[in-house]
Residue, then its C-alpha position, 0 to 999 in steps of 0.5 A: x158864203x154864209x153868214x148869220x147876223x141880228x137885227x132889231x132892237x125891240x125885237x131881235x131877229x136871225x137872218x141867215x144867208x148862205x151861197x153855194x156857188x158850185x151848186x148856185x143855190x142860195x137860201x135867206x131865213x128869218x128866224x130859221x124860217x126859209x124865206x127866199x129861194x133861188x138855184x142857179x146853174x148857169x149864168x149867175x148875174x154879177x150882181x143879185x140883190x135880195x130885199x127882205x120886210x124883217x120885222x113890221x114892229x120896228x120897221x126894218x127892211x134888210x137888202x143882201x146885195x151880192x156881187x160875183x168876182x170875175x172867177x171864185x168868190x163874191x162880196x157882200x153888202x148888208x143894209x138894214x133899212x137903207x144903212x150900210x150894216x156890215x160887208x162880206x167878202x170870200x167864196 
């Protein structure tokens, strides 16, 4: 799963996420910049949950909450500081 999206007002700012499930590698940059890593091989959890400070002008925190669908796929919530910003669903 992958996907891209941008948050602010004042200031706009990329964050990218992108999930490999065959591989269990998943990686989060802020403005191309990696800022979290994490590869799985075994026992990936039913759900991940990664927090990222953004941006500290305008204040926005952004929580990828994951969960994993019992065989292929996962879904995926997108909250910017606390608000449910958008959903995600595929492999």
């Amino acid at each position: 799963m992958k996907f891209m999206l941008e948050v602010g007002e004042i200031q706009k700012h990329l964050v990218e996420y992108n999930f490999d499930q065959l591989l269990g590698k998943s990686v989060i940059k802020v403005n191309q910049q990696e800022v979290k890593r994490s590869v799985r091989l075994f026992n990936e959890p039913l759900k991940e949950v990664h927090d990222i400070q953004v941006s500290d002008v305008e204040r926005l925190q952004v929580r990828i909450e994951k969960e994993r669908k019992l065989l292929f796929g996962q879904k995926c919530r997108v909250y910017v500081n606390d608000r449910l910003y958008r959903c995600y669903e595929g492999v």
